[in-house]
C-alpha positions as CSV (number, residue, x, y, z in Angstrom):
1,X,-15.3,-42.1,-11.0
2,X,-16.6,-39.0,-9.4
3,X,-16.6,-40.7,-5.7
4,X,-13.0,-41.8,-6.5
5,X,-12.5,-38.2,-7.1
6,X,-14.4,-37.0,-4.1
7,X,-12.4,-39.6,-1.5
8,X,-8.6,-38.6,-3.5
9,X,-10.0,-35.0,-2.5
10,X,-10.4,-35.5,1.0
11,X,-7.5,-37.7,1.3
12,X,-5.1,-34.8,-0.2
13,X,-6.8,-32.4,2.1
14,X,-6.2,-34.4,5.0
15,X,-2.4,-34.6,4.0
16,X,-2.1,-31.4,3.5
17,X,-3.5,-30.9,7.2
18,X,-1.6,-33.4,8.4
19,X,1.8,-31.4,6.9
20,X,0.8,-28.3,8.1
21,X,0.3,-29.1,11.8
22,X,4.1,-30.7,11.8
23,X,5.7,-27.6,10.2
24,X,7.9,-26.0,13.1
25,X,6.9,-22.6,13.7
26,X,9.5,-19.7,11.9
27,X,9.1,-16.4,10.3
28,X,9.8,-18.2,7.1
29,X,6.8,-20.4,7.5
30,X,4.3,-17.7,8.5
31,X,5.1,-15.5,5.8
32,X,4.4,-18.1,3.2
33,X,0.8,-18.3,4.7
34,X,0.3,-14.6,3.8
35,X,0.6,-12.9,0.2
36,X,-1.1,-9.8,-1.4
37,X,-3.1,-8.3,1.5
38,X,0.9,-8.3,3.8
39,X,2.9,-6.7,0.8
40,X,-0.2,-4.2,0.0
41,X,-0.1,-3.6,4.0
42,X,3.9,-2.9,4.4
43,X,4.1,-1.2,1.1
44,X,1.7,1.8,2.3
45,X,4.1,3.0,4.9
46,X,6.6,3.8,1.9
47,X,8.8,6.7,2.1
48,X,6.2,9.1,1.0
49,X,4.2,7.9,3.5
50,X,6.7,8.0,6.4
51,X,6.8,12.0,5.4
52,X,2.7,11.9,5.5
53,X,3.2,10.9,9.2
54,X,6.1,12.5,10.7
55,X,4.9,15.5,9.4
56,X,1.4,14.6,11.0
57,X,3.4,13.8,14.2
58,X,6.0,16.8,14.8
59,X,3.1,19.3,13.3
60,X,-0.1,18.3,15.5
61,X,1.5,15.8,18.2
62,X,-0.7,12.5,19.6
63,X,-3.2,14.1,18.7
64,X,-3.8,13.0,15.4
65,X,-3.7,9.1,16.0
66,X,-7.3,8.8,16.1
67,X,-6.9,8.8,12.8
68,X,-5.1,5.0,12.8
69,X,-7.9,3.5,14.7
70,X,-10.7,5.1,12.4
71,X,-8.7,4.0,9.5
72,X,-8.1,0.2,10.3
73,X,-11.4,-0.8,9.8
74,X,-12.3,1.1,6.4
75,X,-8.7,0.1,4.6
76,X,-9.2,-3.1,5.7
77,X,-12.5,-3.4,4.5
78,X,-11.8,-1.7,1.0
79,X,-9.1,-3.5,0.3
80,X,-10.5,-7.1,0.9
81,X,-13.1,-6.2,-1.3
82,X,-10.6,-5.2,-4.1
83,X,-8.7,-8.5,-3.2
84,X,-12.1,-10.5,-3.7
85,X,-12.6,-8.7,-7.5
86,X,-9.5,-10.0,-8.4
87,X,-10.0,-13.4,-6.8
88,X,-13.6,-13.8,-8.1
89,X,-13.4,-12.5,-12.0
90,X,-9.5,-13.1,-12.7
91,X,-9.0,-9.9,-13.3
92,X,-8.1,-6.9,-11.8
93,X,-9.5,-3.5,-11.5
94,X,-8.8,-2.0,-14.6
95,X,-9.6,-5.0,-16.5
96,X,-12.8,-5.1,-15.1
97,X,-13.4,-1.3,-16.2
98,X,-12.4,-2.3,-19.8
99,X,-14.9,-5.3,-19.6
100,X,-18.0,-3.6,-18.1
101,X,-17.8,0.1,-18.4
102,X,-17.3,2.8,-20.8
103,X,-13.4,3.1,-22.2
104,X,-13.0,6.9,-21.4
105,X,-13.8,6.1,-17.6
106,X,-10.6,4.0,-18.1
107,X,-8.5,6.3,-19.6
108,X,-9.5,8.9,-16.8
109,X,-8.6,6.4,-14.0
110,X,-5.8,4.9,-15.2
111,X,-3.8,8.6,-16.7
112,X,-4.5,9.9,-13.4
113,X,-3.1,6.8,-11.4
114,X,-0.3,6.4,-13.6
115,X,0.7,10.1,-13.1
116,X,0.3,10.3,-9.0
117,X,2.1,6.8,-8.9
118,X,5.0,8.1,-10.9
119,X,5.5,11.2,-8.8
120,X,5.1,8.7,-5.9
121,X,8.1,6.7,-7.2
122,X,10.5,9.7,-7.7
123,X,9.5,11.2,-3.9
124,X,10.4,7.7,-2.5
125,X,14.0,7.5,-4.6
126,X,14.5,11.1,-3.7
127,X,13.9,10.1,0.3
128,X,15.7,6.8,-0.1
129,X,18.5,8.6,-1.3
130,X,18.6,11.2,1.0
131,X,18.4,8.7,4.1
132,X,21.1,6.9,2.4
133,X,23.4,10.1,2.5
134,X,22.6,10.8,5.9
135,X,23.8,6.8,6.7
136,X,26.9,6.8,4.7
137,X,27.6,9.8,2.7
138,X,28.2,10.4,-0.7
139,X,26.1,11.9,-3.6
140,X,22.1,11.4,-3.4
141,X,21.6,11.3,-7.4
142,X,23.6,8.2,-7.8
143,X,21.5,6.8,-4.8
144,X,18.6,7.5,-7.0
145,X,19.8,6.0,-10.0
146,X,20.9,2.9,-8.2
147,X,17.7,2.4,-6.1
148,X,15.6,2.7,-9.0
149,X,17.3,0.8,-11.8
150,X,18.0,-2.0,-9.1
151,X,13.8,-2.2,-8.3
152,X,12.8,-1.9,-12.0
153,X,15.4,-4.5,-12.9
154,X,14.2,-6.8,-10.0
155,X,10.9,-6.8,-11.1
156,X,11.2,-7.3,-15.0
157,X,13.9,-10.2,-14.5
158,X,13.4,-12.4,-11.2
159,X,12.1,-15.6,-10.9
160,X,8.1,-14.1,-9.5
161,X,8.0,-16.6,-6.5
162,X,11.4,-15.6,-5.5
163,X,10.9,-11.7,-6.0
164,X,7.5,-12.3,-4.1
165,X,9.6,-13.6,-1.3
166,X,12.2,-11.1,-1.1
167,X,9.0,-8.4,-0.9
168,X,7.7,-10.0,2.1
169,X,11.1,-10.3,3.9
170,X,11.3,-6.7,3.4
171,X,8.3,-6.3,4.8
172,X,10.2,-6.9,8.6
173,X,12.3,-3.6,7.5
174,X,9.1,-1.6,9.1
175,X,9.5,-2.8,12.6
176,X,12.6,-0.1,12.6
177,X,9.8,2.3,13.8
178,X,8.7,-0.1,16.3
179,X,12.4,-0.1,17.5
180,X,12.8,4.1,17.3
181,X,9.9,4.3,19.8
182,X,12.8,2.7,22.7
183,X,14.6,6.3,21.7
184,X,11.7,8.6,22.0
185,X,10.3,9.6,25.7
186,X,6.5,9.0,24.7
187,X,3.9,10.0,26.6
188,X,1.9,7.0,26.9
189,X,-0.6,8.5,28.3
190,X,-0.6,11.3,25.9
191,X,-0.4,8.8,23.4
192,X,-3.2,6.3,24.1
193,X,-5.9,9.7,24.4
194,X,-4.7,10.7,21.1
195,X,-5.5,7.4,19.6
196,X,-8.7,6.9,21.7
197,X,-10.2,10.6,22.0
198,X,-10.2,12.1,18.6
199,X,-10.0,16.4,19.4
200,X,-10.9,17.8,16.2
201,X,-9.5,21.5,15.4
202,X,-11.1,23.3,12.6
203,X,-8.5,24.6,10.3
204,X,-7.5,24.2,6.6
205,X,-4.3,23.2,7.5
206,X,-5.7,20.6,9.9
207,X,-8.2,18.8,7.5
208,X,-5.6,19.2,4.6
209,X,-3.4,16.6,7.3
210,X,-6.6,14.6,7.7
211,X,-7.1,13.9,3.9
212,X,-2.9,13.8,3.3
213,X,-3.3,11.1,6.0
214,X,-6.4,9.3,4.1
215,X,-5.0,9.5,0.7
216,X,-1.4,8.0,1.7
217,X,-3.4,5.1,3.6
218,X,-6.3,4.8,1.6
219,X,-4.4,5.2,-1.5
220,X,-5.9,3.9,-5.4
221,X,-2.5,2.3,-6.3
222,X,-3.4,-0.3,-2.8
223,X,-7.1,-1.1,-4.5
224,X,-5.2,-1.7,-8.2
225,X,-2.3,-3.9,-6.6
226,X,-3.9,-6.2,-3.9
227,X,-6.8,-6.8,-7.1
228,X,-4.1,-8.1,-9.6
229,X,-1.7,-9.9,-7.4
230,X,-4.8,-12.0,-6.4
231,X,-5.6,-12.4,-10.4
232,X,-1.9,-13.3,-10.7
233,X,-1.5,-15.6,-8.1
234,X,-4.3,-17.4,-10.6
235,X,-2.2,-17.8,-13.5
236,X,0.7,-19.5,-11.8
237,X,-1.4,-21.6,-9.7
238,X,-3.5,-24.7,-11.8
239,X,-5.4,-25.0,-8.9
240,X,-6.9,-21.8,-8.4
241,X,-9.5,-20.7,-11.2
242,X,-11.4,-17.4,-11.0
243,X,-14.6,-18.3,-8.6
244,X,-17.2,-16.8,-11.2
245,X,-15.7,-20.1,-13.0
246,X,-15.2,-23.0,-10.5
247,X,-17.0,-22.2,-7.5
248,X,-15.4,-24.8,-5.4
249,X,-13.3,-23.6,-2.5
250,X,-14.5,-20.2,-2.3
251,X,-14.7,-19.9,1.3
252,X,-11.6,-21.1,1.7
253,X,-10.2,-18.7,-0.3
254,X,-12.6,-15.9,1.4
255,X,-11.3,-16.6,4.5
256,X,-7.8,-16.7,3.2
257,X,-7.9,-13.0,1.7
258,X,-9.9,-11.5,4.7
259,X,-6.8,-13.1,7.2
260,X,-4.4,-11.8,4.8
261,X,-5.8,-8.4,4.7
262,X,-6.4,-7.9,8.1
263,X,-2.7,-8.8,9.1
264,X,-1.5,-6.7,6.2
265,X,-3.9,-3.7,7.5
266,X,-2.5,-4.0,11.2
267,X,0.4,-4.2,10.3
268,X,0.5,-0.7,8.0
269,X,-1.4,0.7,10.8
270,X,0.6,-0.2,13.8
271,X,3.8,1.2,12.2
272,X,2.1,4.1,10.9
273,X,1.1,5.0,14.4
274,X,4.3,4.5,15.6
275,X,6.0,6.9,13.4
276,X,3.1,9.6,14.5
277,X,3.7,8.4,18.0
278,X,7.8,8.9,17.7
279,X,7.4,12.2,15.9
280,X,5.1,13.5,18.3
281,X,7.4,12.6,21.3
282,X,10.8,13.9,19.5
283,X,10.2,16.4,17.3
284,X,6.2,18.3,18.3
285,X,7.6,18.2,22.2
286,X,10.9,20.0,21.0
287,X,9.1,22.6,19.4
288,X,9.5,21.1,15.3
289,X,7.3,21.6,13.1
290,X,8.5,22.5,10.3
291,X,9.5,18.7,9.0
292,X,8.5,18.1,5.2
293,X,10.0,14.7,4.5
294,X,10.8,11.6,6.2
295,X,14.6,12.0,5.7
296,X,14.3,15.2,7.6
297,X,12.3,13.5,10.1
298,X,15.0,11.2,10.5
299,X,18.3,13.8,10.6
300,X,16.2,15.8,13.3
301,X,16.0,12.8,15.5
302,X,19.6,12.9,16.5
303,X,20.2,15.9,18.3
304,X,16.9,14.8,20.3
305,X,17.0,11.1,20.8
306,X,20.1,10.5,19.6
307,X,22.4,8.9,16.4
308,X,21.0,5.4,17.1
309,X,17.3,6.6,16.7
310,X,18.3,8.8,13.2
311,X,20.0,5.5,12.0
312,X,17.0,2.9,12.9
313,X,14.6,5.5,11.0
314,X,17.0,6.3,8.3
315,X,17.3,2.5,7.3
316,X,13.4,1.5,7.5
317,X,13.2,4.6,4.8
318,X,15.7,2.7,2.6
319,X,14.1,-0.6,3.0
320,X,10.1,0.6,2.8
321,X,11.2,2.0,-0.2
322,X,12.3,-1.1,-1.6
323,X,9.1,-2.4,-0.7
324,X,7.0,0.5,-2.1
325,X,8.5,0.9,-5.5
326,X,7.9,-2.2,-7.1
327,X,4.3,-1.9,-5.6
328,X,3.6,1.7,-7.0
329,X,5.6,0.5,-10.8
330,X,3.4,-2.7,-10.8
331,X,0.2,-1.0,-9.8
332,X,0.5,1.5,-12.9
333,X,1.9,-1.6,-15.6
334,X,-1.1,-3.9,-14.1
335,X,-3.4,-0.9,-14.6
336,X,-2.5,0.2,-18.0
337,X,-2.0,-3.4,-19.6
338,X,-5.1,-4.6,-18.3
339,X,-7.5,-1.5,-19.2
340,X,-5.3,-2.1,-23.1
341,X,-5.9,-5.9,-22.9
342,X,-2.0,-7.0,-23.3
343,X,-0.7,-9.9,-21.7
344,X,-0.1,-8.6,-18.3
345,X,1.7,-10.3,-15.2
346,X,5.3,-10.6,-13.3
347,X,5.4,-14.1,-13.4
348,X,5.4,-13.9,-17.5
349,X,9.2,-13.6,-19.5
350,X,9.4,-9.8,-20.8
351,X,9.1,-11.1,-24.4
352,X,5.5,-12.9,-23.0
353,X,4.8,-9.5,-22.5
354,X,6.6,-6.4,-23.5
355,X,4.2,-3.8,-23.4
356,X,3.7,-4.7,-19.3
357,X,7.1,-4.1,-18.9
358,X,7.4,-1.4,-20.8
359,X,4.7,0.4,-18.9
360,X,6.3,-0.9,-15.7
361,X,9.7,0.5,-16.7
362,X,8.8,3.8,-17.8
363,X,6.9,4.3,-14.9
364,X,10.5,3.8,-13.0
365,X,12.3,5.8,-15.6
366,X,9.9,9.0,-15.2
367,X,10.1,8.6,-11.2
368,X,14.0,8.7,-11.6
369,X,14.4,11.5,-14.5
370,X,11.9,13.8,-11.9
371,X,14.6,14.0,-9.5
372,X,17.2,15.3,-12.6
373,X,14.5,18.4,-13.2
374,X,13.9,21.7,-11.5
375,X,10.3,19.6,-10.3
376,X,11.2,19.6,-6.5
377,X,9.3,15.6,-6.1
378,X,9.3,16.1,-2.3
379,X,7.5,19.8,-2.3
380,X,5.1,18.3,-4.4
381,X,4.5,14.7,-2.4
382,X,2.5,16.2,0.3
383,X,-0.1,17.5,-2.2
384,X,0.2,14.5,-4.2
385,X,-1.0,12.6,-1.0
386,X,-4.0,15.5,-0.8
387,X,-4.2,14.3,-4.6
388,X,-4.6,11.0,-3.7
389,X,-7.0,11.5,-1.0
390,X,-9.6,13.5,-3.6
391,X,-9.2,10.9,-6.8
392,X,-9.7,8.1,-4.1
393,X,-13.5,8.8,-4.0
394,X,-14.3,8.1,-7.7
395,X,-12.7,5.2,-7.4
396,X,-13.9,3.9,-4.2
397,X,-17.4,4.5,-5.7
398,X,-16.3,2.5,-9.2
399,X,-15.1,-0.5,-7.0
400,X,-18.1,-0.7,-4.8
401,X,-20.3,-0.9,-7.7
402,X,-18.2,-3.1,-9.5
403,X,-18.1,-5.2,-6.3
404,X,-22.3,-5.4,-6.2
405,X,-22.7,-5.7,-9.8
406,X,-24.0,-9.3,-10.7
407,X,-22.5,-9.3,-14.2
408,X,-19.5,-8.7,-12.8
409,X,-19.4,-10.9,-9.9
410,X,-22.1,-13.5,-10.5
411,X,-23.2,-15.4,-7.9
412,X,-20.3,-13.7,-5.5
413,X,-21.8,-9.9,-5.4
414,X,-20.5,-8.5,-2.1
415,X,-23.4,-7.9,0.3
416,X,-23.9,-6.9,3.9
417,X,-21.6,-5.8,6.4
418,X,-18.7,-5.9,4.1
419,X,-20.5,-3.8,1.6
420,X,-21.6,-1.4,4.2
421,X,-17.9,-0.7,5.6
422,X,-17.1,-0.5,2.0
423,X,-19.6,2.3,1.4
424,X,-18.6,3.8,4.9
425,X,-14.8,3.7,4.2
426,X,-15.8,5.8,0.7
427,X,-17.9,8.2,2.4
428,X,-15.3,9.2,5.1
429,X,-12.9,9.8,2.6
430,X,-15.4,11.9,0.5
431,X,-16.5,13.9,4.5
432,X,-12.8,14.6,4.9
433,X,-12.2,15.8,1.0
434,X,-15.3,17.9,1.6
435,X,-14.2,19.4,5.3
436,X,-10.7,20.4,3.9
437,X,-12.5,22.3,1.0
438,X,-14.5,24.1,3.9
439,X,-11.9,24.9,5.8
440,X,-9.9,26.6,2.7
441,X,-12.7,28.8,2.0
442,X,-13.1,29.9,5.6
């Protein structure tokens, strides 16, 4: 019986082979080979994120795209690690926490993600709106309204597969600042020392840019995401088990999350860059600085590379947004649920699990209701990135003991280089949380 097992096995396998080598190549087919890591990639350059940049870009120039190429490697490596918790246990970060560790660590982790995710999701209405006003007029609070009833309702009633698809078509939304790099004169010169030859100036208001730029691409929400989309893809799957479980396959699926993440890192990186790259050119060469959200961004691009680049940016805002949202909503419900043991997951009906939903609307609710209040969301996003940058440590440190705890991951514990870029990635966020504080008391 078990070698009838063991030949039906390999037979399957060499099917499946067999299938895959015929497919013709499309964009449909090579997105369905890549999942969490390409969503968690796109969905950091959301609209909050664009404003991180730009203002990087139009304040300090090329300069500052060191800070891509340093970043690449330690995002990349933090967040395959998180994908491999999820993978290995079944469960996601805060589940983990409420398994292994002392509930008011919990509470701490998940009040403060909840909080800077929620302010996240009413900065990215508030600039999808106000990009959707530049494009075709009309009143930004009904934009805001619209944009985040029509993400919250996506989430809680689509088919999970199918809303899992739309996120990764929206995912080719970001190549719009690919495209508004044809409409900037760039320095490529310029550009490639900037990226190659960090030039360090000491100043508060430099190092706060350095940690805005960490915390918006190293961000917690990415770690709690990529972690339980991994656990989720589990429960809709019979074939996939946690690996502390079944052990069989798990290189396979190793190699999986690490392509995944990679191509979802370069990705977030390579855009990123290129709105630093397109900011620099148009608006640091013209003499503006003064940008403090990526709509702005966007509206000062016309009179310097004209309508066509202010359109381009103005609709990747719109549809990074859409992106981002459902990330950020879904981070905090996952978070939450889990650390409360509910049922947690999209793929379940909202009666399978109310209190997920609940937590994942709210979330959605409070980001919209923010952008009815006196609470400017944008004034406070760039500090909310800063935020982001200085809560990241704790929970870098939590997830890379987690990740080498035994109990936790059996006979999976992550070890060597992996767990050294892991450390590394937590310690320069911790230098450049530590530099800024320097610099603000000098």
């Amino acid at each position: 019986m078990t070698q009838h097992r063991t030949t039906a096995r390999r037979q399957n396998g060499r099917a499946a082979n067999a299938a895959a080598k015929h497919q013709p190549f499309s964009a449909r087919n090579v997105l369905k080979t890549l999942g969490p890591g390409l969503i968690t990639g796109a969905s950091d350059d959301d609209p909050s994120g664009i404003g991180t940049y730009s203002q990087a870009g139009a304040q300090l120039g090329y300069g500052i795209g060191w800070t891509m190429l340093l970043t690449f490697p330690l995002m990349t490596a933090i967040q395959e690690i998180s994908a491999r918790v999820g993978r290995v246990t079944g469960h996601g970060i805060a589940g983990n926490v409420c398994k292994h560790y002392p509930s008011w660590l919990l509470a701490v982790v998940v009040t403060l993600l909840f909080i800077a995710n929620t302010v996240n999701i009413a900065a990215d209405l508030s600039a999808m709106a106000d990009a959707t006003k530049l494009l075709i007029g009309g009143p930004a609070i009904v934009y805001v309204v619209l944009f985040g009833v029509t993400s919250v309702a996506a989430q809680i009633f689509m088919n999970y597969r199918r809303y899992v698809a739309v996120l990764k078509w929206l995912t080719l939304s970001l190549f719009a600042y690919v495209a508004a790099l044809a409409f900037a004169r760039v320095s490529w010169t310029e550009a490639l020392a900037g990226v190659l030859l960090p030039h360090l100036t000491w100043s508060a208001n430099y190092f706060t840019t350095i940690v805005a730029i960490f915390g918006t691409t190293i961000s917690p929400y990415l770690f709690f995401w990529q972690a339980s989309q991994e656990a989720e893809e589990q429960r809709i799957d019979p074939r996939k088990h946690p690996l502390i479980k079944r052990h069989y396959g798990a290189q396979r699926e190793f190699s999986r999350i690490r392509a995944d993440t990679i191509t979802g890192m370069a990705f977030s990186n390579l855009i990123a860059l290129s709105i630093i790259v397109t900011a620099a050119a148009s608006l640091h060469a013209a003499g503006k600085t003064d940008i403090q959200t990526s709509a702005q961004a966007a509206e000062a691009l016309r009179p310097i590379a004209g309508p066509f680049a202010e359109m381009i940016f103005a609709l990747g805002i719109v549809g990074t947004g859409l992106l981002a949202i459902p990330v950020l909503a879904g981070a905090t419900a996952y978070a939450v649920s889990e650390g409360r043991r509910w049922p947690v997951g999209l793929t379940r009906k909202p009666k399978e699990a109310i209190a997920f939903y609940s937590v994942l609307a709210l979330s959605g609710g409070i980001g919209i209701v923010l952008n009815f209040t006196p609470i400017d969301p944008i004034s406070a996003l760039y500090w909310s990135a800063v935020v982001n940058g200085v809560l990241a440590v704790p929970v870098m440190v939590l997830l890379m003991v987690m990740a080498h705890h035994k109990e936790v991951m059996g006979r999976f514990v992550i070890g060597g280089w992996l767990y050294g870029l892991g450390w590394l990635s937590t310690g320069a966020m911790a230098l450049s949380v530590i530099a800024m504080g320097i610099g603000v008391l000098l």
